[in-house]
matplotlib code that plots the C-alpha trace (Angstrom):
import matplotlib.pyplot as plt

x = [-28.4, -27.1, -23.9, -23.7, -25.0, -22.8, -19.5, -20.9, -21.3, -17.8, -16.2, -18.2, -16.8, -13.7, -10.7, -8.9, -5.3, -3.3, 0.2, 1.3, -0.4, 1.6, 4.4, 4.5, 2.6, 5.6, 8.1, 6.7, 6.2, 9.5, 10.9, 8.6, 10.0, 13.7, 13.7, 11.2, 10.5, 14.5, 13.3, 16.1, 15.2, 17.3, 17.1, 17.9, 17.8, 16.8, 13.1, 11.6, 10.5, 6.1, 3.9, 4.1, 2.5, 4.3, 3.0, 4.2, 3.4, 1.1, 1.2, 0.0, -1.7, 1.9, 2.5, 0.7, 3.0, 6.3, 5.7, 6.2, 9.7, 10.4, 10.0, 9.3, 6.8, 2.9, 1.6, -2.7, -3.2, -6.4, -8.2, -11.1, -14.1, -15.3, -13.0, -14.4, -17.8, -15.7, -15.9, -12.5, -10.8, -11.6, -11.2, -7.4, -6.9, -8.6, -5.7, -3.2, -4.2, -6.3, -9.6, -12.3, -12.6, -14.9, -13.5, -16.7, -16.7, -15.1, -15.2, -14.9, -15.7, -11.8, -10.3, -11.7, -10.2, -7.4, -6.8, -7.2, -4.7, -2.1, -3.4, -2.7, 1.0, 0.4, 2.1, 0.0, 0.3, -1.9, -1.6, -1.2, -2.6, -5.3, -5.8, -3.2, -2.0, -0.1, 3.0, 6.0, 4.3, 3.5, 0.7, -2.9, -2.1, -4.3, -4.5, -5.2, -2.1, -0.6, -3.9, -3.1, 0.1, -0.7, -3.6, -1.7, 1.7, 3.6, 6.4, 5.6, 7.9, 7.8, 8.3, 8.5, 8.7, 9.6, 8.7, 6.3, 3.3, 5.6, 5.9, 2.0, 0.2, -3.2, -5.4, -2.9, -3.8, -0.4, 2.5, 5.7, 9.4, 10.7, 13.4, 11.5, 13.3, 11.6, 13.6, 12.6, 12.5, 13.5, 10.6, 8.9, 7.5, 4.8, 6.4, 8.1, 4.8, 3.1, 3.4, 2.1, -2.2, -2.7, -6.5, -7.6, -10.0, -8.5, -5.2, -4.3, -5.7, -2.0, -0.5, -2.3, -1.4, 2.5, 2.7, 0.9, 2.9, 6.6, 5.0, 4.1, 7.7, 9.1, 8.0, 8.6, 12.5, 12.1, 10.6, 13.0, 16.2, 14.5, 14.2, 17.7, 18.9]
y = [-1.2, 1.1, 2.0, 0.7, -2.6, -2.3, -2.4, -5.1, -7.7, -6.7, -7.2, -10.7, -12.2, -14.5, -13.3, -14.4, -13.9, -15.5, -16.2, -16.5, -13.7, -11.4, -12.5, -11.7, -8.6, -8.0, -8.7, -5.6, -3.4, -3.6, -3.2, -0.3, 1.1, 1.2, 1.8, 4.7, 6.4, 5.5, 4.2, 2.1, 1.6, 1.7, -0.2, 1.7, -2.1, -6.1, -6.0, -8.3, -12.1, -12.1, -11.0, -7.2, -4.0, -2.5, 1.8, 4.1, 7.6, 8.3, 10.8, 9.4, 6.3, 5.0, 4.5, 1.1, -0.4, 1.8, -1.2, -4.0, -2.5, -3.6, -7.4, -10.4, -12.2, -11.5, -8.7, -7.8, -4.7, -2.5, -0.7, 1.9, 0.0, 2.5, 0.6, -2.4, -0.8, -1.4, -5.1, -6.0, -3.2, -4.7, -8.7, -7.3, -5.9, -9.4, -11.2, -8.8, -9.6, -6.0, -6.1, -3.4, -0.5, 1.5, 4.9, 6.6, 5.6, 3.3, 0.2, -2.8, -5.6, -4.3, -4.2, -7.8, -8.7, -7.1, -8.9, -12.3, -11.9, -11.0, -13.5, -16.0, -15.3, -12.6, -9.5, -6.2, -2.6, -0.1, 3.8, 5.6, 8.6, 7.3, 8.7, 10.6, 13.6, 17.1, 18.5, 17.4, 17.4, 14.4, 14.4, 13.8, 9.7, 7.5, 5.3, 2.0, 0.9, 1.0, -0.9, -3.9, -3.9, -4.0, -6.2, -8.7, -8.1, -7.5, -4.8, -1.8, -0.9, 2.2, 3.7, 7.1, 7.7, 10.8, 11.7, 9.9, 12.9, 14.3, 11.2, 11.1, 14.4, 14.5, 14.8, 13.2, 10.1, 8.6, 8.8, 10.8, 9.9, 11.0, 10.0, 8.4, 7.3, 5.2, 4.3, 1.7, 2.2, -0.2, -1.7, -0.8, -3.4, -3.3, -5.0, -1.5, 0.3, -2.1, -5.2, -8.7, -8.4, -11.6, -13.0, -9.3, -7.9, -4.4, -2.5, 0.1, 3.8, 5.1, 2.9, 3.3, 7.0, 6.8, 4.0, 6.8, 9.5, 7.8, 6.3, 10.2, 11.4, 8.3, 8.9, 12.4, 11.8, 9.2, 11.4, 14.2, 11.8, 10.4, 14.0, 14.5, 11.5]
z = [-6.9, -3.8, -3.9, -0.8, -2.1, -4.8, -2.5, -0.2, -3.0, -3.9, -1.1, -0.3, -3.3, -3.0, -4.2, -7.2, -7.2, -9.6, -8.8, -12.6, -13.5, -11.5, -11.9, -15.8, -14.8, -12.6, -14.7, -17.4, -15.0, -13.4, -17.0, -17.8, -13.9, -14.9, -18.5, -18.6, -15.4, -14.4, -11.1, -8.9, -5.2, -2.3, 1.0, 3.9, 5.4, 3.9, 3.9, 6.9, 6.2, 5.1, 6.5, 6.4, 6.0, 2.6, 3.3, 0.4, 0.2, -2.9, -5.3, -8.6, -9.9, -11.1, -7.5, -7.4, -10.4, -8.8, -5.8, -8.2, -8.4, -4.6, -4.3, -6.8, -4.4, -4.8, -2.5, -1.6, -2.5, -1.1, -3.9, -4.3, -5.1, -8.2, -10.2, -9.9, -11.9, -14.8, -14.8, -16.8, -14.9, -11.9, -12.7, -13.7, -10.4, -8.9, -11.0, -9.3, -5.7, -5.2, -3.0, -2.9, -0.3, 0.5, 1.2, 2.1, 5.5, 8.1, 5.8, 8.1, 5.7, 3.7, 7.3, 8.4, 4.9, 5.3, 8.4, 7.2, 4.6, 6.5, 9.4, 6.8, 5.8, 3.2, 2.5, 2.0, 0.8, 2.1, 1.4, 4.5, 2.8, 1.8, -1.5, -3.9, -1.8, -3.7, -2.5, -0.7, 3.2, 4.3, 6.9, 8.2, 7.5, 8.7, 11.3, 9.2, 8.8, 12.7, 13.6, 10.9, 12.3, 16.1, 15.8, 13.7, 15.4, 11.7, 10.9, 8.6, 5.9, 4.8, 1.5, -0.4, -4.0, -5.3, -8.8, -9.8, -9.5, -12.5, -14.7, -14.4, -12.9, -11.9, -14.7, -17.5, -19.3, -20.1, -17.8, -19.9, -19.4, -16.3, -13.2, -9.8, -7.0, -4.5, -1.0, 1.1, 4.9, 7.8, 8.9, 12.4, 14.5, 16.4, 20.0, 19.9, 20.8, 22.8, 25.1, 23.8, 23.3, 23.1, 24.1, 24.2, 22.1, 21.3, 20.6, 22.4, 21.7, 22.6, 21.0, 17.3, 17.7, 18.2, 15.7, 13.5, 14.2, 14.2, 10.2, 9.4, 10.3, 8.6, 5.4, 5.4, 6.1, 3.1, 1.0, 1.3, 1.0, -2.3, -3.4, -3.2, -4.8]

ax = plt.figure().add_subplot(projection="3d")
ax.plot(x, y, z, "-o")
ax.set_aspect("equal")
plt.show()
C-alpha cells in the first residue's frame, strides 16, 4: 500500500473517542504533570466557553500529555499519521480523541476534519509549529490554525510551555525529573481580524496573515514569561 493510500484510509475511518477513556487517561497524566515534571499552569485569563482552537508551542513529545494539565473536558487532537502504522499505538490515540495528518503536503482531508469537529461543538489543539521546534524563538508558524479559527469563527488560546524539551530531549526514551511551566494565554478571537463571512466561500488572505503574526508574537511573550517563572 502507498503511503499515500495508507493516510487516506486513515483519515476516512470514523473516529473513536472515548469519553471515559480520557478521562482516567487524564486523570494520570495530570498526576504524572505535577508530581514529576512539577508543572502548575497559570491563566493569564478564564479560558473561553467550547469550541476553541487550544495552540501550544512544541518542544518535545511530553507536550501532548503537558495539555491534559489545562482543562478536565475531552479535547481532538491532530496527530502525524506514521503513528498510526503501529496499530495499538494508534487505536490509543483514537481512544484519546487524536486524528491522522498528513504532514507531507497540504492535507485537506485533516483540515475538512478538523473543521467538522470544531463545527460541531468540539474543542481542538493544533501545534502552530508544526512539528517539535529547538530553541527559545518562536517562529515560521503556520497558518493552520488562524484559518480554523476564521473559517469557524472560534477564539485561539494560546499556550507556551517551557521545559519540557529538558524533561524529555530529542532523542531520549523516558522523560527524567524536571520543572515545566506551561502559561495559558487570553484567547484571540477571530471578529478582531475580520468582519462577519458568512455565505462566503473564503477567509480573507489578509486576514489569515495578521491572525498568524499577532499568534507568533503571542507565544513568544508566553514563552519567555514561562521561562522566568
Amino acid at each position: 500500500m502507498s503511503n499515500r493510500s495508507f493516510v487516506d484510509d486513515l483519515i476516512n475511518r470514523p473516529l473513536q473517542q472515548s469519553p471515559r477513556f480520557y478521562a482516567f487517561a487524564r486523570g494520570v497524566v495530570y498526576l504524572v504533570n505535577r508530581l514529576y515534571f512539577g508543572n502548575k499552569v497559570y491563566f493569564e485569563a478564564p479560558l473561553p466557553s467550547s469550541p476553541f482552537v487550544l495552540a501550544p508551542t512544541h518542544r518535545s513529545y511530553i507536550d501532548t500529555p503537558l495539555v491534559g494539565s489545562i482543562l478536565k473536558e475531552p479535547l481532538r487532537y491532530m496527530a502525524k499519521s506514521e503513528l498510526w502504522k503501529n496499530p495499538w499505538l494508534g487505536r490509543l490515540i483514537e481512544l484519546l480523541g487524536g486524528f491522522p495528518v498528513d504532514r507531507s503536503g497540504a492535507d485537506r482531508n485533516s483540515l475538512n476534519t478538523a473543521l467538522e469537529i470544531l463545527r460541531a461543538g468540539e474543542s481542538l489543539v493544533v501545534f502552530p509549529e508544526g512539528e517539535r521546534r529547538s530553541g527559545e524563538k518562536v517562529e515560521k508558524i503556520h497558518e493552520g490554525v488562524a484559518y480554523l479559527s476564521l473559517k469557524t469563527k472560534v477564539p485561539v488560546v494560546p499556550v507556551a510551555f517551557y521545559g519540557s524539551d529538558h524533561v524529555l530531549p530529542p532523542g531520549s526514551k523516558f522523560p527524567r525529573r524536571g520543572r515545566v511551566r506551561s502559561i495559558v494565554g487570553k484567547a484571540m478571537y477571530p471578529s478582531s481580524y475580520v468582519e462577519d463571512t458568512s455565505g462566503k466561500k473564503s477567509v480573507p488572505r489578509r486576514a489569515i496573515v495578521a491572525m498568524t503574526n499577532d499568534l507568533e508574537l503571542t507565544l513568544q511573550r508566553l514563552f519567555d514569561e514561562a521561562k522566568s517563572l
